[in-house]
C-alpha positions as CSV (number, residue, x, y, z in Angstrom):
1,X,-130.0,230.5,-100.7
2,X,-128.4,227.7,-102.7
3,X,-127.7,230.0,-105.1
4,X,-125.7,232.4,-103.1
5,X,-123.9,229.6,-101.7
6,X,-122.7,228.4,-104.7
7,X,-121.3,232.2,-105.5
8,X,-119.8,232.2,-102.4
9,X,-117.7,229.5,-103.0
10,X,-117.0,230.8,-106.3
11,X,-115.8,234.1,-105.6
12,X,-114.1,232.2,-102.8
13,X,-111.8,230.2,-105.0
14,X,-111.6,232.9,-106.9
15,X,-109.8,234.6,-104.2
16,X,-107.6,232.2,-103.0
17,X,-106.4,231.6,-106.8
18,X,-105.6,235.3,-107.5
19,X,-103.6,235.1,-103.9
20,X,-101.5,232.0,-104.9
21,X,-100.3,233.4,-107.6
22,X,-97.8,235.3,-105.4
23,X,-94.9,233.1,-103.8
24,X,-94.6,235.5,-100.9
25,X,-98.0,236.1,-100.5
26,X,-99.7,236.9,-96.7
27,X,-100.7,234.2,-95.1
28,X,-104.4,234.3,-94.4
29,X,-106.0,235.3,-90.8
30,X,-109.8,235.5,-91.3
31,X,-112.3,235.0,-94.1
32,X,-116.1,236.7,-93.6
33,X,-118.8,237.3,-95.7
34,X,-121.7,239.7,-95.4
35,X,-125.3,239.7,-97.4
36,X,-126.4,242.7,-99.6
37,X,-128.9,243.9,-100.6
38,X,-129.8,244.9,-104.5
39,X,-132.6,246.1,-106.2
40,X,-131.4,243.8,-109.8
41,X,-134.1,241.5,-110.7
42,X,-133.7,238.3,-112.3
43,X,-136.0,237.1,-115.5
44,X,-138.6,236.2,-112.8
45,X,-138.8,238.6,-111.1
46,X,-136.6,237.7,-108.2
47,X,-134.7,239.2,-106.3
48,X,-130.8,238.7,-107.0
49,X,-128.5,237.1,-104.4
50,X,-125.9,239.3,-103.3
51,X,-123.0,239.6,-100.7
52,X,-119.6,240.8,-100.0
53,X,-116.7,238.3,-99.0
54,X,-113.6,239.9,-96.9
55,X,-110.1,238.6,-96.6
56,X,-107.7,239.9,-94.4
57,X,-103.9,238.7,-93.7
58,X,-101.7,239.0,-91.2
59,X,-99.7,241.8,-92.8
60,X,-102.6,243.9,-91.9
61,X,-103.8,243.9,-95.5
62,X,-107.4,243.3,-96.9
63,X,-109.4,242.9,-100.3
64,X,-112.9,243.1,-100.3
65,X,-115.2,241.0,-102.9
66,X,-118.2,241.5,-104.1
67,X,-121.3,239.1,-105.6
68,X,-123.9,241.0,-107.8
69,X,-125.7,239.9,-110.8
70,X,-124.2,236.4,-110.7
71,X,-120.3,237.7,-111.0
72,X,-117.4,237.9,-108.0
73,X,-115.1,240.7,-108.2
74,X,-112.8,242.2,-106.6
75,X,-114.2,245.7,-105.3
76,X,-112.0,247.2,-102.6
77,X,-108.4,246.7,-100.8
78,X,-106.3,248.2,-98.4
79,X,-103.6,247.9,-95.8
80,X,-104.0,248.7,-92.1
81,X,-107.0,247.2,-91.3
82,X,-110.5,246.7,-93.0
83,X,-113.1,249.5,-91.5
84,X,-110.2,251.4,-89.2
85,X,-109.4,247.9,-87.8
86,X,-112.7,247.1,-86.6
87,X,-114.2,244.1,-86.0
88,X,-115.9,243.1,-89.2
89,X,-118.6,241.4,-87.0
90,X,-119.5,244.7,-86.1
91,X,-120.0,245.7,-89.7
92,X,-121.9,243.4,-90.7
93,X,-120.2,240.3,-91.3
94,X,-120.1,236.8,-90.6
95,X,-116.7,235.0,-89.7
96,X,-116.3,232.1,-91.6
97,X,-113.0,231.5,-91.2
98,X,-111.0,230.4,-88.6
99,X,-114.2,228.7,-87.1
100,X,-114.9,230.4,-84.0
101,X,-114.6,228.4,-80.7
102,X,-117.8,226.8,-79.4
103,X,-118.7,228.3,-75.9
104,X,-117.9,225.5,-73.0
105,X,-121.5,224.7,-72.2
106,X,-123.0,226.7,-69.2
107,X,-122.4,224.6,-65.9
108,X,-125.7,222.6,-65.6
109,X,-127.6,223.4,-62.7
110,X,-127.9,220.9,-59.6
111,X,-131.1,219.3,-59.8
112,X,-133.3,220.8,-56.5
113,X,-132.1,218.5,-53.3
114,X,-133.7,218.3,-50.1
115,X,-131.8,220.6,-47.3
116,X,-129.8,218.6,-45.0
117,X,-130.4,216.9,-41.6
118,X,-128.6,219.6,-39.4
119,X,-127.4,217.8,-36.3
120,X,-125.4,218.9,-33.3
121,X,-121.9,217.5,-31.6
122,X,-119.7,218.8,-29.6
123,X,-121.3,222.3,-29.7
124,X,-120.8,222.4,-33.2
125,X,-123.5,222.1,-36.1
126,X,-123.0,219.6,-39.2
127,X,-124.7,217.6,-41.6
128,X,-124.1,214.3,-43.6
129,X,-124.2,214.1,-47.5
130,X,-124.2,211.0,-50.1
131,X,-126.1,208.1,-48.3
132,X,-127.3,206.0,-51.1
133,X,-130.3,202.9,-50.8
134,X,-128.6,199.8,-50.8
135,X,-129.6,196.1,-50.7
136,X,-126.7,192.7,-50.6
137,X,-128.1,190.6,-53.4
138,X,-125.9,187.6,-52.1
139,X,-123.0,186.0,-50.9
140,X,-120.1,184.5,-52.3
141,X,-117.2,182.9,-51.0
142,X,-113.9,184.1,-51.5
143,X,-111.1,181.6,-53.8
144,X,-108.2,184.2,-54.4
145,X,-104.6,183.8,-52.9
146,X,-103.9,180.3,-52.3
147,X,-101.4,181.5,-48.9
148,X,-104.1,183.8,-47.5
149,X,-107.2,182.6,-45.3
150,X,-109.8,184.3,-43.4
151,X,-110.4,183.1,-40.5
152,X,-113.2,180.5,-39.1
153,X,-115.2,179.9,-35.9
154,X,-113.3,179.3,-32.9
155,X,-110.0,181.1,-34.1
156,X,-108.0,183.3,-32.2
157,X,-108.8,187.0,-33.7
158,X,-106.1,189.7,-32.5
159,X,-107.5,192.9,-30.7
160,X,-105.1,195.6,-31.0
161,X,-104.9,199.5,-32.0
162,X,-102.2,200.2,-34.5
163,X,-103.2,203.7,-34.9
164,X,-104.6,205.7,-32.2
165,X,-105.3,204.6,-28.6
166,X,-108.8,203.5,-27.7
167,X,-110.3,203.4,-24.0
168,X,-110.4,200.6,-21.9
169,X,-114.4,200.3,-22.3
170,X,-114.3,200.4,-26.4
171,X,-111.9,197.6,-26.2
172,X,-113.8,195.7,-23.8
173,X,-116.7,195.9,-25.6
174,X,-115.0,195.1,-29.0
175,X,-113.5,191.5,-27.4
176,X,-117.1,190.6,-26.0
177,X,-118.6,191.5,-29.9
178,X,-115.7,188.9,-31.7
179,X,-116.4,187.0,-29.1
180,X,-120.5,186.5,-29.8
181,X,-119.8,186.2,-33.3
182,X,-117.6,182.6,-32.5
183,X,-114.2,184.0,-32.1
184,X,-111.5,183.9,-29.5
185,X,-110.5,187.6,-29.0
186,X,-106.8,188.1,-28.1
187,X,-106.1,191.5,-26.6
188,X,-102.7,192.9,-27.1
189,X,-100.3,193.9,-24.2
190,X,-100.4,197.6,-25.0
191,X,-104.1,198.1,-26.9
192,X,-105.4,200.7,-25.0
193,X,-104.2,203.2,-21.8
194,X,-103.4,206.8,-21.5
195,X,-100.1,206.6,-23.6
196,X,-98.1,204.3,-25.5
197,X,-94.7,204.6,-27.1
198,X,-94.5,203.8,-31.3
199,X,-92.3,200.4,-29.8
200,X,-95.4,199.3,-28.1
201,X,-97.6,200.0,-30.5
202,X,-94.7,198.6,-32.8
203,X,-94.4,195.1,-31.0
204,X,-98.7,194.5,-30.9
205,X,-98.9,194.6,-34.5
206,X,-95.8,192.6,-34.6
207,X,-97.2,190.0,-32.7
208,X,-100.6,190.1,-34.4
209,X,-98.9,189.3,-37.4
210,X,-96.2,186.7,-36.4
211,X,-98.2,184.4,-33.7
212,X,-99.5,181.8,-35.9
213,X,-102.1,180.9,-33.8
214,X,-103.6,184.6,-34.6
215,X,-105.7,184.2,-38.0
216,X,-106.8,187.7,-38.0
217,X,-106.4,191.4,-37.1
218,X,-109.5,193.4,-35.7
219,X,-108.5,197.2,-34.7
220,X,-110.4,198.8,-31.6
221,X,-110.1,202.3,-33.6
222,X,-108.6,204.6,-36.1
223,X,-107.6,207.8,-35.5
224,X,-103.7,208.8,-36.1
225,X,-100.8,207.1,-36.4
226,X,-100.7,204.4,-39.2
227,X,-98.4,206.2,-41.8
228,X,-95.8,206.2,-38.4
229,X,-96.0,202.6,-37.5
230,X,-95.7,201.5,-41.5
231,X,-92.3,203.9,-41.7
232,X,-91.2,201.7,-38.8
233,X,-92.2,198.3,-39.4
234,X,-90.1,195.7,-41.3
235,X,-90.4,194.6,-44.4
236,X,-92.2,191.2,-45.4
237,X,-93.9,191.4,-42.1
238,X,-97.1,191.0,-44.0
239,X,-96.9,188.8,-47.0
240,X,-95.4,186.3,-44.2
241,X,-98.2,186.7,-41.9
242,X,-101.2,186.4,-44.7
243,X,-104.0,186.9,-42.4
244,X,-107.3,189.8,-42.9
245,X,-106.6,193.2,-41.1
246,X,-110.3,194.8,-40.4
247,X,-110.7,198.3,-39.8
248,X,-111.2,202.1,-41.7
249,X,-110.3,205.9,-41.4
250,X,-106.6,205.8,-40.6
251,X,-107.1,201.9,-41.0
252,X,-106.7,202.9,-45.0
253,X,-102.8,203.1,-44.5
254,X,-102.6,199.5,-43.6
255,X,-104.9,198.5,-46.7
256,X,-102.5,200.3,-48.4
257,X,-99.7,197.8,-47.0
258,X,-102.0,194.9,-47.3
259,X,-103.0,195.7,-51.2
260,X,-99.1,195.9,-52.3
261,X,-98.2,192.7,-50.5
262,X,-100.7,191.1,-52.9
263,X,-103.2,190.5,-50.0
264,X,-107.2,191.6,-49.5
265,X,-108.1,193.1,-46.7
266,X,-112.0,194.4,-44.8
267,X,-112.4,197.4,-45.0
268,X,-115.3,197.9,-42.2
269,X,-116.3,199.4,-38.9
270,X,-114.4,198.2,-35.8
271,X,-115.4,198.9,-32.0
272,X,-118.6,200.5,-33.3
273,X,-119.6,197.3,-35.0
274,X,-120.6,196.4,-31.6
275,X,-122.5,199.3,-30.4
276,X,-126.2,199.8,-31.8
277,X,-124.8,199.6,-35.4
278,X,-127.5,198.3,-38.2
279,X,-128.0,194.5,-38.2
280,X,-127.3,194.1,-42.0
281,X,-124.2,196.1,-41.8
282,X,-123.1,194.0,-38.7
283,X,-124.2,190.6,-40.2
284,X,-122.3,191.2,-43.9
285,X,-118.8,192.2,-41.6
286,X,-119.0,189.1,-39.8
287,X,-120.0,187.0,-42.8
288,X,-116.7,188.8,-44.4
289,X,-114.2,188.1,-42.2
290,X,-115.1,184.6,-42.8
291,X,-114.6,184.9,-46.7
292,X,-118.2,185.0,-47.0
293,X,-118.4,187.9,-49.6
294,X,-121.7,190.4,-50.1
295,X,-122.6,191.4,-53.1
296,X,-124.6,195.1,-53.2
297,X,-127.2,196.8,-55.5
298,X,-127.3,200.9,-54.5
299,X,-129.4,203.0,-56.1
300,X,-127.4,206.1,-58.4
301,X,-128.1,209.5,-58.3
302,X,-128.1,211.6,-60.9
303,X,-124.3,212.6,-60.6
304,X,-123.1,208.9,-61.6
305,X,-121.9,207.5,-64.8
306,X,-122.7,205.2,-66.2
307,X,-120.4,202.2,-67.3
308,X,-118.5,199.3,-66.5
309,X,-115.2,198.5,-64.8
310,X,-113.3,196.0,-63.5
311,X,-109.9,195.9,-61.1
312,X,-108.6,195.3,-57.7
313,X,-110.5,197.5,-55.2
314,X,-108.7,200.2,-53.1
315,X,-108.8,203.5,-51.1
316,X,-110.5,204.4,-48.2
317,X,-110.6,207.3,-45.8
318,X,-109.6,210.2,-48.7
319,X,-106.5,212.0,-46.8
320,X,-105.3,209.8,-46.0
321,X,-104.8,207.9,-49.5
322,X,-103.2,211.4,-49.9
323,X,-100.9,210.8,-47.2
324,X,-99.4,207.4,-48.4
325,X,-98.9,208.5,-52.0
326,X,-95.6,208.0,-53.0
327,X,-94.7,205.5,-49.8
328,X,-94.1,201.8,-49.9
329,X,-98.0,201.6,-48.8
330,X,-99.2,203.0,-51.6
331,X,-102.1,201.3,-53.2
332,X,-102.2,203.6,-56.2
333,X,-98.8,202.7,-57.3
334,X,-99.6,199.6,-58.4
335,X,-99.4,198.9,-62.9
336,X,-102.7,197.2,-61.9
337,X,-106.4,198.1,-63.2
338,X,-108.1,199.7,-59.9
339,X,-111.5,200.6,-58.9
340,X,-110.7,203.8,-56.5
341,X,-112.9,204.1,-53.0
342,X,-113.0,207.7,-51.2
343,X,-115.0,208.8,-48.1
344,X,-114.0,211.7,-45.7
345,X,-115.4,212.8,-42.3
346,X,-114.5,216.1,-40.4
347,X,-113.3,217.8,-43.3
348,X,-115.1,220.8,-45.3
349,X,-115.6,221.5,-49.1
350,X,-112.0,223.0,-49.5
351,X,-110.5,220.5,-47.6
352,X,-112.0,217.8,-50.1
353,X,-111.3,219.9,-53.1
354,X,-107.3,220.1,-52.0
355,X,-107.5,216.1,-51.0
356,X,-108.6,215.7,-54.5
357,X,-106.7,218.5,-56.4
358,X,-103.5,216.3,-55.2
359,X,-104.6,212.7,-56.1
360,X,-105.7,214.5,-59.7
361,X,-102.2,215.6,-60.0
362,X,-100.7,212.7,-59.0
363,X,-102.7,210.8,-61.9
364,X,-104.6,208.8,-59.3
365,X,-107.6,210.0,-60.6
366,X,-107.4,209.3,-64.4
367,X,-106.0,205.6,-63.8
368,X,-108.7,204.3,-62.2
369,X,-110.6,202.2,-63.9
370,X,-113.8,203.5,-62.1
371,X,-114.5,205.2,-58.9
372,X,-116.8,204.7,-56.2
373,X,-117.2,208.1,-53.7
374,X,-118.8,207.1,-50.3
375,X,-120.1,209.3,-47.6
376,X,-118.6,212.9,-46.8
377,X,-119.7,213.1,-43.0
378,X,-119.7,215.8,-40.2
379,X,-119.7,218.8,-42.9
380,X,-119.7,222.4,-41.4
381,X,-123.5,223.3,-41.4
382,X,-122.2,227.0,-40.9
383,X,-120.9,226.8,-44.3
384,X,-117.2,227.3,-42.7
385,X,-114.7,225.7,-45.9
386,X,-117.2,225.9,-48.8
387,X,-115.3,225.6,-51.6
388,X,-118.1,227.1,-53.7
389,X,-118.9,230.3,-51.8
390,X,-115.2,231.4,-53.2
391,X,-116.7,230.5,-57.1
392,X,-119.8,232.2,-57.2
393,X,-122.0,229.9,-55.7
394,X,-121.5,227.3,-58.1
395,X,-121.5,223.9,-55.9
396,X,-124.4,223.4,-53.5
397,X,-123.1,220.2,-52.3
398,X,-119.9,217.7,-52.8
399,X,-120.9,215.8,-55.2
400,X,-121.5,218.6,-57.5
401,X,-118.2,219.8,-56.5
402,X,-116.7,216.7,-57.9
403,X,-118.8,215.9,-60.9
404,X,-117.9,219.4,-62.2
405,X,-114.1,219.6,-61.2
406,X,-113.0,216.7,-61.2
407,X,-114.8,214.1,-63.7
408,X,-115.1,216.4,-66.5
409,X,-112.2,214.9,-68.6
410,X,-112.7,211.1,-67.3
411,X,-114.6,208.1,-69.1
412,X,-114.5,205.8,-66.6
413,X,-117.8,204.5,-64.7
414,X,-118.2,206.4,-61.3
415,X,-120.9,205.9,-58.2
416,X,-121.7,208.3,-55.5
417,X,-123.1,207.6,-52.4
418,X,-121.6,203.8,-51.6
419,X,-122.3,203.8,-47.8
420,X,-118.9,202.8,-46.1
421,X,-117.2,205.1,-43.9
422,X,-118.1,207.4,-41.1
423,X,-121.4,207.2,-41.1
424,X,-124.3,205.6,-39.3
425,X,-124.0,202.6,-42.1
426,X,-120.4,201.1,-42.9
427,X,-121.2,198.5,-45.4
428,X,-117.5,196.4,-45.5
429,X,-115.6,196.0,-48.5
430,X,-112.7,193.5,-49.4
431,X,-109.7,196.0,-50.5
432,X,-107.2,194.7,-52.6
433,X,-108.9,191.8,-54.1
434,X,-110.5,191.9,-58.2
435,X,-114.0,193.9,-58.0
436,X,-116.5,194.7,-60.4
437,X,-118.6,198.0,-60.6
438,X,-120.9,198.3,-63.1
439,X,-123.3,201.2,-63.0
440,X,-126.4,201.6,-65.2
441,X,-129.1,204.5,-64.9
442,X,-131.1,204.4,-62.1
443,X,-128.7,202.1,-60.2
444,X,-125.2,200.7,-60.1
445,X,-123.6,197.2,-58.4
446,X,-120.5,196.1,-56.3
447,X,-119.1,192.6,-56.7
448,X,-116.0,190.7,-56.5
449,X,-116.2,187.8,-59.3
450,X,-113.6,185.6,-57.9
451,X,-115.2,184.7,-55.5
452,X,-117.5,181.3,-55.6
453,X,-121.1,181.1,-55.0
454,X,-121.2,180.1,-51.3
């Protein structure tokens, strides 16, 4: 084998000599070489090496050498194609020039997952997907802008609903939570009803944020209605005021406003805080809007990556991160390092794929830093909007979907699972303030390391 090797190469050089010595010579499209057999023997007794090595141009022309009893000569040429202009694979031959191409590897099937928890609402059937196991490791307390505070026992809290309008019992009940956990509750004149005009929604958040004796903002509810109110309200508004807003889902727009003004914010649950939510959960949102701030430890599935990364955390609900790109409440649009957060509820496979399809164009997704993906809730159990019925089959859940369309070409440390968002466990998270994800096999951790041990 050696030996042949070395003839190759010979009779390749060889070749490429006797080509050069033209100055308008072909240029060269493909080089391939081919064994033989021959019955010569060598003074043992062995069998000697023999092969044929084929050039062919782009002019269409070809020569043909061969390798026999240790020489390389030319043994054939000819214009118009070698073999009829078949493929010399087919003859025989082995390209070894222009390398070919290695195949993209075959997608990697999902490791086996158990079948969802089917569950019923409204008449219609769903499931949940990407809860991971989580556990706070400890608290620290926050000592990042010098003008912002969160607030303390005793302080007047504001209760309004800058996005959609709650009812009458959610707000009730929200005021009477704030109000166990040591703060005065301040309801806003137009917080809940059967309507509201965008002024009176317009002149509650004003107030939240002007009133100085208001050290904080805790919405009823999300909903619709954020990107309208933010179109509408003045500028400065918020740097001024330098007091927490608390809330999620449409909430997102607002940590939006709140990140660019240089400013953290909670993102957390609101009126359902109150309302047979999980202790822990319940206990680390009211330690938070104190400045008190958790650390977690999740366990990582076999979709994350590995890796560490640091930057200001933002994000949220995902369409509606999509909806503020491009506005003054942008959070993306900072030229800061950022660790991106994305959960979704109500919306199907291709719904998530186009959310994400449009924060991939808009470079969102390759300048993060790292990304965290929460939960995807209420997901059409009928199978209504999956993306990967239209591809063969390919995805059996979102995560896959992700992993394989969208992180392929990114080297950044990502986690699945984080549970914030819709779901029956809405761990909070301080947006807009330096965080630190660093995810490991087997597991992966959320902290914010300006903050002091408390």
């Amino acid at each position: 084998m050696k030996k042949l090797l070395s003839l190759l190469l010979s009779c390749a050089l060889t070749a490429l000599l006797s080509l050069s010595a033209y100055a308008d010579a072909p240029a060269l499209s493909g080089v391939y070489a081919a064994p033989r057999v021959e019955n010569a023997s060598g003074e043992n007794g062995d069998t000697e090496p023999a092969a044929s090595l084929l050039y062919i141009y782009d002019d269409g022309s070809w020569k043909q050498y061969d390798i026999h009893n240790g020489t390389c000569e030319l043994s054939e040429e000819g214009q118009g194609g070698y073999g009829g202009g078949a493929d010399p694979a087919g003859l025989g031959f082995v390209r070894l020039y222009p390398q070919p191409e290695a195949a993209p590897p075959a997608p990697t099937p999902a490791a086996p997952r158990p079948a969802p928890v089917v569950y019923e609402s409204g008449g219609e059937l769903y499931y949940d997907e990407g809860t991971a196991g989580i556990r706070i490791t400890g608290y620290t307390k926050y000592s990042g802008e010098s003008s912002f505070r969160f607030p303390s026992a005793g302080d007047k809290v504001a209760v309004i609903s800058p996005s959609a309008l709650p009812g009458a019992e959610q707000t009730a009940a929200t005021a009477a939570g704030l109000r166990s956990w040591g703060f005065e509750p301040v309801e806003g004149r137009h917080v809940y009803g059967e309507v509201r005009t965008l002024e009176e929604c317009l002149e509650d958040f004003r107030w939240a944020l002007e009133d100085p004796e208001i050290k904080a903002i805790f919405c009823v509810r999300g909903g619709y209605g954020a990107t309208e109110v933010m179109d509408a309200l003045e500028d400065g508004l918020i740097e001024a005021a330098g007091k927490p807003i608390i809330g999620y889902s449409d909430i997102t727009v607002y940590h939006g406003a709140w990140t660019r003004a240089g400013l953290p914010s909670v993102h957390a649950c609101m009126s359902g805080t109150f309302d047979d939510f999980p202790e822990e959960c319940a206990e680390a949102e009211k330690r938070m809007m104190t400045g008190e701030i958790p650390a977690y430890a999740c366990e990582a599935d076999a979709y994350c990556r590995a890796g560490t990364a640091e930057g200001i955390l933002i994000g949220g609900n995902l369409s509606t991160v999509a909806a503020a790109l491009d506005t003054a409440y942008d959070s993306t649009g900072l030229d800061r390092p950022y660790i991106l957060f994305l959960e979704e509820v109500g919306e199907n496979m291709q719904h998530i794929h186009r959310y994400l399809t449009i924060l991939k164009h808009k470079g969102v997704l390759d300048k993060a830093a790292g990304i965290i993906f929460g939960e995807w809730t209420e997901l059409p159990a009928d199978g209504t909007g999956n993306y990967g019925e239209a591809r063969g089959r390919l995805f059996d859940s979102v995560e896959d979907m992700i992993a394989r369309q969208f992180l392929a070409d990114l080297d950044v440390p990502v986690a699945f699972g984080f549970p914030a968002g819709h779901g029956e466990m809405n761990y909070p998270l301080l947006m807009g303030a330096a965080a630190r994800l660093e995810v490991t096999e087997g597991s992966y951790t959320l902290s914010w390391p300006m903050s002091e041990k408390a």
